[in-house]
N, C-alpha and C positions, 0 to 999 in steps of 0.2 A: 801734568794732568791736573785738574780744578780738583780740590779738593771736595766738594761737594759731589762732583759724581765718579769716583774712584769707589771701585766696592770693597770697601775695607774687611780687612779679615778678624781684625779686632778692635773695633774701635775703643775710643778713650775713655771714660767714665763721666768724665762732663761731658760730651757728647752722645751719649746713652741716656745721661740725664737731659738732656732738651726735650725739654715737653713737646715742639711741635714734632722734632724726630720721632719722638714716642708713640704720638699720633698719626704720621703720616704712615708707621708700620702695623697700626691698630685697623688701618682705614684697608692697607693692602692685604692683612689677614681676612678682614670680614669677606674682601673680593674673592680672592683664592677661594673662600670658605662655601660662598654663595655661588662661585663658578664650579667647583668641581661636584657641587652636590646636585647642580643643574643639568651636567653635561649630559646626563640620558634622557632627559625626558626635551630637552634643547633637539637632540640629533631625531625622537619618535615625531618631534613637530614639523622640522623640514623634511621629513618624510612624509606626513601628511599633506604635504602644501607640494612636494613633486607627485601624487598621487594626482591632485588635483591638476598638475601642468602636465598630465600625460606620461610622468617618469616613473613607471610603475614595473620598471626591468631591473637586476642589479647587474652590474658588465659581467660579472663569473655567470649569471643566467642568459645572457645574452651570448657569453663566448661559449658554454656548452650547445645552446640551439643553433648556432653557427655550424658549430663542428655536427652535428645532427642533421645538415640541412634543414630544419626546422622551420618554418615562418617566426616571426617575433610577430606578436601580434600588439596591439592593445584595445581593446575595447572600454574604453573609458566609461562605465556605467557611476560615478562618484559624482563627474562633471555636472551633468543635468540635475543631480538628485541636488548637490549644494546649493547651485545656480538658485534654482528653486525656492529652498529655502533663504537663500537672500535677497531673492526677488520678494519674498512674502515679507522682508523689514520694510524692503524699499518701499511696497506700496502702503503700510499701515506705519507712516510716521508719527512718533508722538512728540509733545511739545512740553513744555515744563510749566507748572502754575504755582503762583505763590498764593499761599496761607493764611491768612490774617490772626495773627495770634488774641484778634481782640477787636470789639467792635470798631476799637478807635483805628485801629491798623487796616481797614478794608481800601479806601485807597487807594493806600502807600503797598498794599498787595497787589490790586491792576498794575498799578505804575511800576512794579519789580517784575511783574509778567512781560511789559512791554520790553524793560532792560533786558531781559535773559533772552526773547527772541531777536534783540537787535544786537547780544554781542555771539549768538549763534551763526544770525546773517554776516556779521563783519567778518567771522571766522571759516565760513563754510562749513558750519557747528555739525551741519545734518549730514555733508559727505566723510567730515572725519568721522565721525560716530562708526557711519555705516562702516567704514574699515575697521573699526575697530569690534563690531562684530563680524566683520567678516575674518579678522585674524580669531576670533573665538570659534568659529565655527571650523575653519580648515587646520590654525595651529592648536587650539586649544584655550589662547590666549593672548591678549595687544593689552597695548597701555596708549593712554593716553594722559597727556599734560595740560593741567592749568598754571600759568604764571603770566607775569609783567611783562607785557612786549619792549624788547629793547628796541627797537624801530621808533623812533618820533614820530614819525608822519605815518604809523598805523593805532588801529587800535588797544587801548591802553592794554583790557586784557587779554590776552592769548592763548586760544585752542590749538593743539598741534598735538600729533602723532609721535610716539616714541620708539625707535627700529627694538624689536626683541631684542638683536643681539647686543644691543648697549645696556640692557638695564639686569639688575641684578637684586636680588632682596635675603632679607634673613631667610633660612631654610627650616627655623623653628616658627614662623608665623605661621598660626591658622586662622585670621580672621579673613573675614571677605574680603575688605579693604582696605588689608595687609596693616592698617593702625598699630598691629599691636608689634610688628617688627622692630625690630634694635634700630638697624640700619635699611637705605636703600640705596644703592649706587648704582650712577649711570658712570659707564666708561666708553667715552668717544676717544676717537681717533680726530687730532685736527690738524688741519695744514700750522705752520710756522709762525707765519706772517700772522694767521687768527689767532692761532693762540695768545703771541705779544699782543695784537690789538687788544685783546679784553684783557689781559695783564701788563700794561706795559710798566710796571713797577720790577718784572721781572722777565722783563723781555732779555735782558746779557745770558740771566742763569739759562732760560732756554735753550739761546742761541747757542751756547757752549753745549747745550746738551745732545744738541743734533752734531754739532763739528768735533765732538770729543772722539781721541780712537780706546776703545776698550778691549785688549787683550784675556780678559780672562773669561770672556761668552764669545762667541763667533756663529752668528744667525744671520741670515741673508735678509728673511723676513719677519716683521716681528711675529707675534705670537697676537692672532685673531680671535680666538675663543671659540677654534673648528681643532685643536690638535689636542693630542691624547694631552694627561699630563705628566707623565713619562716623557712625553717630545719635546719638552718647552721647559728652558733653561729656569723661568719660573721668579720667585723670590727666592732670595736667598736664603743660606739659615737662619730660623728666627732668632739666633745669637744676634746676629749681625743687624745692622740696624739702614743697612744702604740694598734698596733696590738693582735688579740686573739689569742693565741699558736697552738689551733688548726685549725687555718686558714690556717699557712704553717708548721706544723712542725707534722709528723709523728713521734713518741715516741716507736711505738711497733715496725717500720721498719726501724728507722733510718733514718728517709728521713728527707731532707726540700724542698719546693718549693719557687722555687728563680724567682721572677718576672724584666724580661730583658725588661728594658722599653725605646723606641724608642721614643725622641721628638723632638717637633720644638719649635725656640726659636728665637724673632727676633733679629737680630744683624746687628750693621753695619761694614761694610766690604769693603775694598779697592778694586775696582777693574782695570784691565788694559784693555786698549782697545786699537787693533791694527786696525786703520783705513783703511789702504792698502788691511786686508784680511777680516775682519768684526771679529776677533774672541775677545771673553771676556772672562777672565780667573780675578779668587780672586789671591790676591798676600799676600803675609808675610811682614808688614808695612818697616820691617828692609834691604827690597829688592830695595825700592821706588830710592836710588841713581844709585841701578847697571842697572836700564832701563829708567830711567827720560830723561835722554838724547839721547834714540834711537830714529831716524825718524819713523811718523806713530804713534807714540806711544801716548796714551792717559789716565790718571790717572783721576778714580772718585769715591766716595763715594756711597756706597747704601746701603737699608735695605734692609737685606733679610732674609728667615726662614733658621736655620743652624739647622742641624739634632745634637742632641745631645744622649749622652746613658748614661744610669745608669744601675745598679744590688741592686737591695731591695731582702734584707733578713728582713723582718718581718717589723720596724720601722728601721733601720738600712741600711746604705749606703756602699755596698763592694766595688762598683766600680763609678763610676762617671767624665764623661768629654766629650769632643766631639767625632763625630760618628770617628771608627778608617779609614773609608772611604772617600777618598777625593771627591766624585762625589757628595757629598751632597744628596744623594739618601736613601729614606728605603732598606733596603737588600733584602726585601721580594717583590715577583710576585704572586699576585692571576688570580686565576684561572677560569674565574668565566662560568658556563654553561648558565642559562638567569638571569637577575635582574628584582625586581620588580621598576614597574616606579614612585610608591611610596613612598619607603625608600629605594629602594636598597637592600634588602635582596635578597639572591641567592638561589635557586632554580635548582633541575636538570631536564633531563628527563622523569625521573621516576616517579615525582610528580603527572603529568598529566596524567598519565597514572594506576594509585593507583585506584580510582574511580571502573574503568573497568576491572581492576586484582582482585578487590574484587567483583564484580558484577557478573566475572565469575567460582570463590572458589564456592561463593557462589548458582547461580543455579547449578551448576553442585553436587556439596552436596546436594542440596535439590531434583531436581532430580532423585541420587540414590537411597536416601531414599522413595522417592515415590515408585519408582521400587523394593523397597523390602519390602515397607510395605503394607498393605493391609486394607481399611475400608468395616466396613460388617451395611447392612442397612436391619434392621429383624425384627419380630415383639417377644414379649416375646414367646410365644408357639409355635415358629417357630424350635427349636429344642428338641431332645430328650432327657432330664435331667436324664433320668435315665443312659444312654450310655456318657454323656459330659453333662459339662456344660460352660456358656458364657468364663470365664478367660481362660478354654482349649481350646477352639474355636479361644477368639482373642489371643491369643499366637501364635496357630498353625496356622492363615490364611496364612500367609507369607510362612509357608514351600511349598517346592514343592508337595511331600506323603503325604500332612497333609488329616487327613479322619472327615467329621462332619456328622455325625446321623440326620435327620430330623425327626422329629416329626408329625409321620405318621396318626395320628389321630386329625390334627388341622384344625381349623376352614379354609373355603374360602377365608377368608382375610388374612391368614397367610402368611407371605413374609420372604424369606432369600436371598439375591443378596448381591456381592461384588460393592463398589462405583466404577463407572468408571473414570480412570484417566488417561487415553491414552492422552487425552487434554492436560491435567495437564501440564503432562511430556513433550510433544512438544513443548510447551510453556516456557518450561523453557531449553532446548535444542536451542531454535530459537532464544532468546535472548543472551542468551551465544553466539550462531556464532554473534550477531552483537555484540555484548560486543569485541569480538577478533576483528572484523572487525575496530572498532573502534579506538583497539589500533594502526593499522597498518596505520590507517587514521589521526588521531592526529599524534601521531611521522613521520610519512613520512617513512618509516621503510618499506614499499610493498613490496608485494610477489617478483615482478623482481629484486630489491635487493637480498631478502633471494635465488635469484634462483630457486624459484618454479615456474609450471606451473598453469598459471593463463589464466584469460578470452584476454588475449591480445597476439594475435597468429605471429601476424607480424614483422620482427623485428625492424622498426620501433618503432611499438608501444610498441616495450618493451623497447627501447630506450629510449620512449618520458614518459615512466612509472618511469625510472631508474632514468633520466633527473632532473622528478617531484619530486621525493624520496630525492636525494640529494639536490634541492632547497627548498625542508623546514626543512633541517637540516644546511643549511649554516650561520644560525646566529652563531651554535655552532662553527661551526669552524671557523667561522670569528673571533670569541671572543680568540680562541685558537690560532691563527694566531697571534692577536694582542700581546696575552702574551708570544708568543714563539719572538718575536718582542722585547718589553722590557726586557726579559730574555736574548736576544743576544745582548744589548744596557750594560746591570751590567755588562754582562762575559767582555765584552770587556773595560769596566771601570775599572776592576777589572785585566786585562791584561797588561792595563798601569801602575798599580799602583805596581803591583807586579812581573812583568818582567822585572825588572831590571840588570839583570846579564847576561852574555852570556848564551844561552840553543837550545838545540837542539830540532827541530820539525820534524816527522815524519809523510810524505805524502804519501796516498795509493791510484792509481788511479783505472779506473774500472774494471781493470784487476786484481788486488792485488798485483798490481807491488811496492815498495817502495823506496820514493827518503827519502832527508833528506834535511830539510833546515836550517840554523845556524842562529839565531836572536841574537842581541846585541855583533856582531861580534867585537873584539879589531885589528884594522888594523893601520900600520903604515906609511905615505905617504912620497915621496921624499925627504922632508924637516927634517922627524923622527916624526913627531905630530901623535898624539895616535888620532883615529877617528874611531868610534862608527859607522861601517856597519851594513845594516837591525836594525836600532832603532825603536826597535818597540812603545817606549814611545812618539816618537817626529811624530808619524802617523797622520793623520785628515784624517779618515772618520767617514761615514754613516753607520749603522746597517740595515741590509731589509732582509728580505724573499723572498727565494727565490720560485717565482710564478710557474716554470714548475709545482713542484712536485703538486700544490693543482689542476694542467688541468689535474692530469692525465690519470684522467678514461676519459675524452672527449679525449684529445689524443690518447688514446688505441682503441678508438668508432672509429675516424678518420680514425686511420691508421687500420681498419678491411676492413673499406669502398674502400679506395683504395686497399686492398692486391681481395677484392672481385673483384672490375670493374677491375683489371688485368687480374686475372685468366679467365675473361670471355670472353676476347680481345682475337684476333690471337696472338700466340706466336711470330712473327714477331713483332706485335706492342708494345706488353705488356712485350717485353723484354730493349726495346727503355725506358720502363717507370719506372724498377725495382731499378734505382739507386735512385728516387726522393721516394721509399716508404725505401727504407733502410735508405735513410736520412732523416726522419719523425720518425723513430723507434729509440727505447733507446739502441740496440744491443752493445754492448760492441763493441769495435773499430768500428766503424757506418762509419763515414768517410774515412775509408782505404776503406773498402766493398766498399762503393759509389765507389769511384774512381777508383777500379778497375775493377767494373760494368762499368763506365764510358770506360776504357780503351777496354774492350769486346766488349763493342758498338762501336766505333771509329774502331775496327779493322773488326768487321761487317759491318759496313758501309762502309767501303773500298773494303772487298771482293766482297760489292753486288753490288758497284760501279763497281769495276774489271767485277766481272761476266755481268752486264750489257756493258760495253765497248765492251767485247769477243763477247757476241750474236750480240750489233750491227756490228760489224764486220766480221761474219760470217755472217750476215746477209745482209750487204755491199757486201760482197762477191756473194754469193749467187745470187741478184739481178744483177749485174755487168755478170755474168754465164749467166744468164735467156737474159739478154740483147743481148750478144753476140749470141746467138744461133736464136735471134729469126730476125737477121741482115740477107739481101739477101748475096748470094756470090758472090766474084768477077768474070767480065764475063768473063778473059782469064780461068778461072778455067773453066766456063759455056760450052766455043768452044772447053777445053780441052777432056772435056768432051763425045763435039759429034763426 
């Protein structure tokens, strides 16, 4: 057996002292540490995400209603209310804008707005997002990743989706964007063959590790991060400095799982400060002579946390050194729907809403069953035994044809009546509608959302209803906002770091017109010097959100309000007012329309000016007419006369 992966019981003292041993059981502690402290709020999450797929039974509740005759019901009222709410991301998508930290920087802010919507389009930026609020809203919580696409022939940087069950984090962080965590570990499961592909420096010790036989664990399958941990043979004791085989090494499928561990490590580090602009930037100690002597410039010492990475295969180090990212940053954005104010576990939607989705399974199950079942309250000699007896009776109460023989020779006191459960039934009917009502009131989810017609007839108040509905969902998207925020903060760290080369950008405006813009241009000036046009490396801004797109159902409410107070005006006035609603509206070329509403007006106000000047002047006339007629005449006309 390879010495490397025998699980020693006491290992040797120089072997205890191997640093990367040391660390490759520092790395599996954190895991262990960061799995077992997740496993409940892990297992409340795929609970909430079978809520949403209809699996809203557990099998002991499905095999009592069984044995009840019972219906199983489901009335999925979760479905529609979610849906809903992610149809409302889907239509109000936002975009990311950069900042100009400085007049000089306005620009080189367009031109980083155009990079962030071109490496969103090359990624399908807006569908991964959207799952990634949609795991906030059903699990509580998703992640998503920035880094370096290892693909050549795609784009450089890459947006991608990270499954829950691979990633793992310190269990003492509470920031938002988990920065302030020790570690972050993702632990995949990978076939053989990849794993050597991206190691092949240690493709033998792998391969041995899949072919090795380990007598002291015996597991069929390895250990998922679905089993207690009681169940799972686990690591070993932290004497010992060697991993269990079947912790990461699948033998029947050739897998291993490789745990990618994200950490902080203090370090001191040079850094340079330019007093003129405020900026701080770490420098390479071997750089310290080519800026010591620029004005402004200011050289100091500091500690600080440097993100580091490793790759543990089992006790073993494939990979090790600092992060390949220079922003000092974890690569990953969570996603998170609410946190507890407790410890920060995440939570979605659906949680709160679980309660009232099973309150109304279940009257509505119970219910039916009342309405198909039948109790019979009789006395013994209440029937005729010789024609039926009690098991044919209570079998057949419930049919509709069923026929019972009474016992036509029984005492006074003889009784046969069915229990009445008319009650029953409404009562469990009446609590289901407030069970429903319930969910639409906790989620903020209301009928005027869904578009149905409800008690609120005015449109107003379906306004002030709609209003309601989306401010008690705004925590969610405030949290989404903020991560769509840090997300366009990595893309664009990640733009500096690896647009280096001249490339072409491809801009579509709202028409679907397409320009093209040339970044990291090689131009040559009067003199012959080679200078670096559109550097998008040497940019400084800001990353924001931008704010239209989250007004836009109020905007849309607005601009109804005026398209209504026009229609209601004289067409004389309310043609005077039709450019100030077209420029309020998102219409594709908006501003040409305005202006040349503008210019229709302008020439209407001139004809009605014209036409006013012409009536006053026929009307000058006119009076001028009236005047002269109404003048005596002169008196040689008067004696011509007589």
């Amino acid at each position: 057996m390879e010495a490397a992966f025998e699980t020693a019981r006491t290992p040797s003292k120089a072997k205890a002292r191997d640093p990367n041993r040391l660390l490759a059981k520092k790395v599996w502690g954190w895991y262990t540490e960061a799995r077992d402290h997740s496993s409940n709020f892990r297992k409340e999450s795929d609970t909430d995400c079978a809520y949403y797929d209809n699996e809203q039974w557990t099998p002991d509740e499905k095999r009592e209603l069984r044995e009840r005759k019972q219906p199983i019901l489901t009335i999925n009222r979760i479905k529609p209310t979610v849906d809903l709410v992610l149809g409302t991301e889907a239509k109000s998508k936002v975009e990311f804008m950069a900042a100009p930290r400085s007049e000089m920087d306005i620009e080189d802010a367009s031109i980083a707005t155009e990079a962030l919507k071109y490496v969103m389009d090359a990624n399908q930026g807006e569908f991964i997002c959207g799952e990634g609020f949609e795991a906030s809203i059903k699990a509580g919580w998703g992640i998503l990743e920035v880094c370096e696409n290892d693909d050549p022939f795609g784009e450089k940087v890459r947006l991608d989706r990270v499954e829950r069950t691979d990633l793992f984090w310190d269990p003492h962080s509470k920031q938002f964007d988990l920065s302030d965590s020790k570690y972050i570990i993702r632990a995949k499961w990978l076939e053989l063959e990849d794993a050597q592909g991206k190691f092949p420096d240690h493709a033998d010790l792998l391969e041995r590790a899949v072919s090795t036989e380990e007598s002291d664990f015996q597991k069929e399958t390895p250990y998922q991060g679905t089993e207690d941990q009681a169940d799972r043979p686990g690591v070993t004791e932290w004497h010992d400095s060697r991993v269990s085989s079947p912790e990461w090494v699948d033998k029947g499928r050739k897998r291993v799982k490789l745990l990618e561990c994200w950490y902080k490590v203090p370090t001191k580090v040079l850094l340079v400060e330019n007093e003129m602009s405020g900026d701080v930037d770490e420098i390479d100690p071997n750089q310290i002579m080519e800026i010591l002597f620029n004005p402004g410039i200011r050289i100091n010492q500091a500690m600080v946390s440097k993100v580091m990475l490793c790759i543990v295969a089992g006790d073993e180090i494939l990979q090790q050194g600092s992060s390949p990212y220079r922003d000092n940053e974890y690569p990953f954005v969570p996603f998170w729907g609410y946190r507890k104010d407790k410890d920060g576990t995440p939570y979605g939607l659906i949680r709160q809403l679980r309660d009232m989705q099973d309150e109304i399974n279940k009257r509505r199950s119970k219910a039916i069953h009342l309405l198909n079942s039948r109790q019979i309250l009789a006395t013994n000699d209440a029937i005729d035994m010789k024609q039926n007896d009690w098991r044919d009776v209570a079998q057949k109460a419930s049919e509709p044809d069923s026929v019972t023989i009474l016992n036509g020779n029984a005492g006074p006191n003889a009784k046969f009546d069915f229990v009445d459960r008319d009650k029953a039934i409404k009562d469990q009917f009446m609590f289901e509608s407030e069970a429903k009502g319930e969910i639409e009131e906790i989620s903020g989810v209301v009928g005027e959302l869904k578009g149905m017609e409800t008690n609120a007839t005015s449109g107003k108040a379906i306004m002030a209803r709609q209003m309601q509905g989306t401010t008690m969902l705004g925590k969610l998207f405030e949290n989404y906002r903020r991560s769509r925020q840090i997300l366009g903060t990595l893309i664009w760290s990640r733009i500096q770091q690896f647009w280096t080369k001249p490339k072409m950008v491809r801009i579509t405006d709202k028409m679907g017109e397409y320009a093209f813009l040339e970044l990291n241009k090689y131009i040559e000036d009067e003199s012959g010097q080679i200078l670096i046009q559109n550097d998008i490396t040497k940019a400084r801004v800001d990353i924001t959100i931008d704010e239209q797109a989250f007004h836009a159902n109020i905007r849309q409410a607005l601009l109804e309000q005026m398209m209504e107070m026009v229609s209601k005006l004289p067409p004389e006035i309310g043609v005077m007012l039709l450019d100030l609603v077209v420029e309020y509206s998102d219409m594709p070329k908006g501003p040409e329309m305005a202006g040349r509403i503008k210019m229709i007006q302008q020439q209407m106000m001139m004809n009605q000016q014209q036409e006013q000047a012409n009536a006053q002047r026929d009307a000058d006339i006119q009076a001028q007419g009236a005047m002269a007629k109404a003048q005596p005449r002169p008196q040689k006309e008067a004696r011509a006369g007589g």
